[in-house]
N, CA, C and O atoms as CSV, one atom per row, in Angstrom:
chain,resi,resn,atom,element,x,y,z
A,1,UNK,N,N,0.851,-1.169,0.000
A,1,UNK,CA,C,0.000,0.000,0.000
A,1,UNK,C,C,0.904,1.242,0.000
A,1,UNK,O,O,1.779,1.193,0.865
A,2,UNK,N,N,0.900,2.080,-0.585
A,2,UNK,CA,C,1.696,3.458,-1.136
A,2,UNK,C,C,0.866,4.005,-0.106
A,2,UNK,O,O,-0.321,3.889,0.200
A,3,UNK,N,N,2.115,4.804,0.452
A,3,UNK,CA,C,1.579,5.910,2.108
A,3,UNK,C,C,1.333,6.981,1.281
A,3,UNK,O,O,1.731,7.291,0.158
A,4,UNK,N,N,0.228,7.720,2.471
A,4,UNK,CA,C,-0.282,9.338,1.410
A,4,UNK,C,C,0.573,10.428,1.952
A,4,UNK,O,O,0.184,11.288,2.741
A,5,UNK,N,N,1.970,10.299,1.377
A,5,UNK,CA,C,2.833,11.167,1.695
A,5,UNK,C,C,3.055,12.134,0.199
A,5,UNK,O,O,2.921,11.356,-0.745
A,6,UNK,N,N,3.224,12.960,-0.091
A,6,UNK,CA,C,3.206,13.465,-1.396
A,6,UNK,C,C,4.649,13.231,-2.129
A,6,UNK,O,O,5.679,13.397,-1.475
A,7,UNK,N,N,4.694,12.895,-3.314
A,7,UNK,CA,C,5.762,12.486,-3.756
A,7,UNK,C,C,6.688,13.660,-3.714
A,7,UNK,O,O,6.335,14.806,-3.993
A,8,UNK,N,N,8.080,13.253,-3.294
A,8,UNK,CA,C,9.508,14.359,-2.997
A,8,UNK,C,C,10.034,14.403,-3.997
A,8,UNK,O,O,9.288,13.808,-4.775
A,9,UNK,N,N,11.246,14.883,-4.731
A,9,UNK,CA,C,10.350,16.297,-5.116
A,9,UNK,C,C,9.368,16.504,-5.474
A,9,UNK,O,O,8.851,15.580,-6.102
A,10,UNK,N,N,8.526,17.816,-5.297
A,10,UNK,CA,C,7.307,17.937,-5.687
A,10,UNK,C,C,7.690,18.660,-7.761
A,10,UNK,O,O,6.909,18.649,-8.713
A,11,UNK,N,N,8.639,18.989,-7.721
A,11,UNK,CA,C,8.925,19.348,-9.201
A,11,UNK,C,C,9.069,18.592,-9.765
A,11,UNK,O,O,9.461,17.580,-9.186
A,12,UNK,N,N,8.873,18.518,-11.225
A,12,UNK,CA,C,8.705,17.329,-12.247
A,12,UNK,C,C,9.981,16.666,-12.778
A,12,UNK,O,O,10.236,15.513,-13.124
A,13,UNK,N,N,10.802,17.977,-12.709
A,13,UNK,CA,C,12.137,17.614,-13.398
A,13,UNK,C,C,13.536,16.573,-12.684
A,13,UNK,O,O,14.625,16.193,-13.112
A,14,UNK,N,N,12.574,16.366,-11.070
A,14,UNK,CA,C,13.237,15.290,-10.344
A,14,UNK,C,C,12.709,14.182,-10.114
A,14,UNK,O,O,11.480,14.148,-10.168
A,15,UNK,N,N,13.410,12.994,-9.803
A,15,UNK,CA,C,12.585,11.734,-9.353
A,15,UNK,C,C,12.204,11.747,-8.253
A,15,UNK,O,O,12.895,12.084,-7.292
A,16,UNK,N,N,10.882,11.334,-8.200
A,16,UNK,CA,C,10.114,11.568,-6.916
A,16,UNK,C,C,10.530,10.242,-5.679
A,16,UNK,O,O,10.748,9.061,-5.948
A,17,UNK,N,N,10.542,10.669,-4.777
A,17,UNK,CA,C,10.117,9.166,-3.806
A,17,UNK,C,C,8.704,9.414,-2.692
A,17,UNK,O,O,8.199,10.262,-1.957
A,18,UNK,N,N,8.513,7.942,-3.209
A,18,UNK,CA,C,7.263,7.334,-2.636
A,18,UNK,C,C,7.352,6.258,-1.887
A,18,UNK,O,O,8.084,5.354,-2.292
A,19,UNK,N,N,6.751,6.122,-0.832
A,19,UNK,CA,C,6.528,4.858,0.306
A,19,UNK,C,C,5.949,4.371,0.566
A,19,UNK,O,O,4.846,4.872,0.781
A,20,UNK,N,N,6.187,2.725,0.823
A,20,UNK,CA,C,5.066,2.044,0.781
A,20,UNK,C,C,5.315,1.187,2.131
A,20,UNK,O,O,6.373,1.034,2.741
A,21,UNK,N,N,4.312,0.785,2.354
A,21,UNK,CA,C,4.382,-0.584,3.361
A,21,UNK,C,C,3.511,-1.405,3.225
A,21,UNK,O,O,2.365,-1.286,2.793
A,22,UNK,N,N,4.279,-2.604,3.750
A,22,UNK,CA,C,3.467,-3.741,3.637
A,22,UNK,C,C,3.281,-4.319,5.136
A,22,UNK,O,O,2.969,-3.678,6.140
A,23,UNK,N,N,3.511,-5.470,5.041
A,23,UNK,CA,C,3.407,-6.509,6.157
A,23,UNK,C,C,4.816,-6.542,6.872
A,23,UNK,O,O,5.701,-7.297,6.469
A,24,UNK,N,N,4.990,-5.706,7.935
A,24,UNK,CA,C,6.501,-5.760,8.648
A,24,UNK,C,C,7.729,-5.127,7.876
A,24,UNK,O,O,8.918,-5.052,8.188
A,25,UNK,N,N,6.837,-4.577,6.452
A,25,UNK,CA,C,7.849,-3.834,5.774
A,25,UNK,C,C,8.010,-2.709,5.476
A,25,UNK,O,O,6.994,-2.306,4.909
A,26,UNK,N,N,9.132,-1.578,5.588
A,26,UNK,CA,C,8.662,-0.347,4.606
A,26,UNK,C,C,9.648,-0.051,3.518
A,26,UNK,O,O,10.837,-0.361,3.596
A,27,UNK,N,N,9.103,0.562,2.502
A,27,UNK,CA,C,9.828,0.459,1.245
A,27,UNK,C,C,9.730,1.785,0.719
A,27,UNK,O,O,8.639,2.307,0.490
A,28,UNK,N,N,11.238,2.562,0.442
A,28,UNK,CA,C,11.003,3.765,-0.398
A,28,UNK,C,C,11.549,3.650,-1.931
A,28,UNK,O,O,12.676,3.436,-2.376
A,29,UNK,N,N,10.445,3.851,-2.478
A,29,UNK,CA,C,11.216,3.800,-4.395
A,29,UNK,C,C,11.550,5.447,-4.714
A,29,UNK,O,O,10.809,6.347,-4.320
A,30,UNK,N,N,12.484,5.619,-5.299
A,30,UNK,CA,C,13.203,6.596,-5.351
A,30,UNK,C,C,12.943,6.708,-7.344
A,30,UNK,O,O,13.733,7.188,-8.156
A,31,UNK,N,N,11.857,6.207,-7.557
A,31,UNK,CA,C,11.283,6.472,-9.247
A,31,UNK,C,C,12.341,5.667,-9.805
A,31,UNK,O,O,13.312,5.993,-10.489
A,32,UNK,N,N,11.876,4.327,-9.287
A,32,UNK,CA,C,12.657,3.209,-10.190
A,32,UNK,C,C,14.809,3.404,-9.789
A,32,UNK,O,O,15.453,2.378,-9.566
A,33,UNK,N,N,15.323,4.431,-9.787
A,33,UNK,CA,C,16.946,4.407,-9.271
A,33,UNK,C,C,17.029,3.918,-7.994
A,33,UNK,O,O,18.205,3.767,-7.662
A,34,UNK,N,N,16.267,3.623,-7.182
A,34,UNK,CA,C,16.620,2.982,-6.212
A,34,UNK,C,C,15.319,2.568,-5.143
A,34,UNK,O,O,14.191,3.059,-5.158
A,35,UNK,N,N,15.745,1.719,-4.404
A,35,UNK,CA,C,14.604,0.953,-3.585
A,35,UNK,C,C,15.348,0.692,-2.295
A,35,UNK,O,O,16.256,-0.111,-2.079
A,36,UNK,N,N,14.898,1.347,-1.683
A,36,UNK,CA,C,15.337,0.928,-0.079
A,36,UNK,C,C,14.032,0.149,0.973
A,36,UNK,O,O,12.914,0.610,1.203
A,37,UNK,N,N,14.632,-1.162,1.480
A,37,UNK,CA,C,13.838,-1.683,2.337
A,37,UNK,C,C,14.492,-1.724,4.025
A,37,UNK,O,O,15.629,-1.851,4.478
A,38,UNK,N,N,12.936,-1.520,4.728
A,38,UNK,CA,C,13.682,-1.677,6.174
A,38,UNK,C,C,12.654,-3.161,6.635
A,38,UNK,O,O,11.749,-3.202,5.801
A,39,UNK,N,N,12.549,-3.954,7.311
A,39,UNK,CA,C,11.783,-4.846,7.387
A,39,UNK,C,C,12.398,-5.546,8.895
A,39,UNK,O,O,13.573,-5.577,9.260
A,40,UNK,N,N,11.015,-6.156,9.708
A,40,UNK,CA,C,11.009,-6.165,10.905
A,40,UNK,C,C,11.650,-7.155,11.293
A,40,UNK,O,O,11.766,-7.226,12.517
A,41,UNK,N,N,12.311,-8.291,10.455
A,41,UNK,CA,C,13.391,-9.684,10.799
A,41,UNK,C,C,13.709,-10.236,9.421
A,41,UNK,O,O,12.896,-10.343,8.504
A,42,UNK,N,N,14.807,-10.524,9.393
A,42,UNK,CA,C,15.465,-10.456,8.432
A,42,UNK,C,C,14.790,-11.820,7.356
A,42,UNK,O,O,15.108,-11.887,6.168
A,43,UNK,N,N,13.973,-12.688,7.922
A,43,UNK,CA,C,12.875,-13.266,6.883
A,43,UNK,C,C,11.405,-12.144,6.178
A,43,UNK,O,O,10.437,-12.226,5.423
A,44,UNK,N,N,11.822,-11.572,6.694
A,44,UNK,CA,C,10.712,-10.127,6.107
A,44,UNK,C,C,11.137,-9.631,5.187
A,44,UNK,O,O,10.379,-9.186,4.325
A,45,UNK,N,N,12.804,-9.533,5.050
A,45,UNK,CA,C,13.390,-9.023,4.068
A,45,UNK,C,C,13.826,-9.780,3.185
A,45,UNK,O,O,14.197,-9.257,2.135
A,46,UNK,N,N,13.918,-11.327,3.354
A,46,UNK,CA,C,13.916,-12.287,2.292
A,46,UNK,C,C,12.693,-12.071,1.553
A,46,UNK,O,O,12.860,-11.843,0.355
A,47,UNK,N,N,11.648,-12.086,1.925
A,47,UNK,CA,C,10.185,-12.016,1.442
A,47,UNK,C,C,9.915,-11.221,0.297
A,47,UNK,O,O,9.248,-11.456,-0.712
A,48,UNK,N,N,10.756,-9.952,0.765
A,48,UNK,CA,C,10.899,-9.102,-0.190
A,48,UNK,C,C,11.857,-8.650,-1.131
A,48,UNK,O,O,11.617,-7.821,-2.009
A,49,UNK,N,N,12.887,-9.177,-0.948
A,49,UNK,CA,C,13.909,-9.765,-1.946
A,49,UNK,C,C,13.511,-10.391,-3.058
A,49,UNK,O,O,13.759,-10.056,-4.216
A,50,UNK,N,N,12.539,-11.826,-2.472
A,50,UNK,CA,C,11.903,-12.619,-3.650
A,50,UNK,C,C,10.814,-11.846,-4.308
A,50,UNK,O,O,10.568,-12.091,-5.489
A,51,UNK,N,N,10.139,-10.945,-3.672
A,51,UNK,CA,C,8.572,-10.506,-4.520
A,51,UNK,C,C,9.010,-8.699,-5.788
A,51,UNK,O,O,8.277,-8.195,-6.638
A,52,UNK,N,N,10.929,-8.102,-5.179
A,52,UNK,CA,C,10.933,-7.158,-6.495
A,52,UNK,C,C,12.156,-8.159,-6.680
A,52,UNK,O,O,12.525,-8.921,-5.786
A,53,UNK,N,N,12.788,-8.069,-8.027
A,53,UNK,CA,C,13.640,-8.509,-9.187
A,53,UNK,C,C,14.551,-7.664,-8.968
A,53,UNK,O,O,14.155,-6.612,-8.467
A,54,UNK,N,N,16.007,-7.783,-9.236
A,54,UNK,CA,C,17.132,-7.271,-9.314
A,54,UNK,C,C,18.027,-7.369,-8.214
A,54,UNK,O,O,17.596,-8.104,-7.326
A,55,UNK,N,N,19.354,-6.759,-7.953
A,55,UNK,CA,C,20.744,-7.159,-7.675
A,55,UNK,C,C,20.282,-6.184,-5.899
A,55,UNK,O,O,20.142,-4.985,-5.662
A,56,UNK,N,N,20.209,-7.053,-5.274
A,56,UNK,CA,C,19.918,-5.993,-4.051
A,56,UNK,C,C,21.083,-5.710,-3.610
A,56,UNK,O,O,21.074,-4.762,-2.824
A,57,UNK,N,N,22.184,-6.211,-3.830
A,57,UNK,CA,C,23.869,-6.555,-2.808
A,57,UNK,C,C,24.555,-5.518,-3.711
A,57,UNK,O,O,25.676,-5.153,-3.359
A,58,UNK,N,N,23.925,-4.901,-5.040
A,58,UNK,CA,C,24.911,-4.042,-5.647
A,58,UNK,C,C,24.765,-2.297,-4.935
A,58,UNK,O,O,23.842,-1.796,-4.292
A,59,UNK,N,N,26.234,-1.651,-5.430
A,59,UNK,CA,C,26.110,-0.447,-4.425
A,59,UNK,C,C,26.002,0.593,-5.084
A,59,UNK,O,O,25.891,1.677,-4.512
């Protein structure tokens, strides 16, 4: 579920971030460049490892 926080920047010409949470999780997408998860035990964060696609260990 996407929190009703208004997307940052509010100008067009930047990528916005938006937050979501789920079940023991919260997740900020940074408009696809990046995805940060915090999650409440570290099988929470497997969970969500498996449910988005891509290299989570890269920096």
């Amino acid at each position: 579920m996407q929190l009703p926080f208004p997307a940052y920047p509010i100008c067009e010409e930047e990528h916005p971030t938006r937050w979501f949470l789920g079940q023991d999780v919260l997740l900020r997408d940074d408009d696809g460049t990046a995805v940060l998860a915090h999650a409440r035990t570290p099988e929470d964060l497997d969970r969500i490892r498996d449910l988005i696609p891509g290299n989570w260990l890269k920096n």
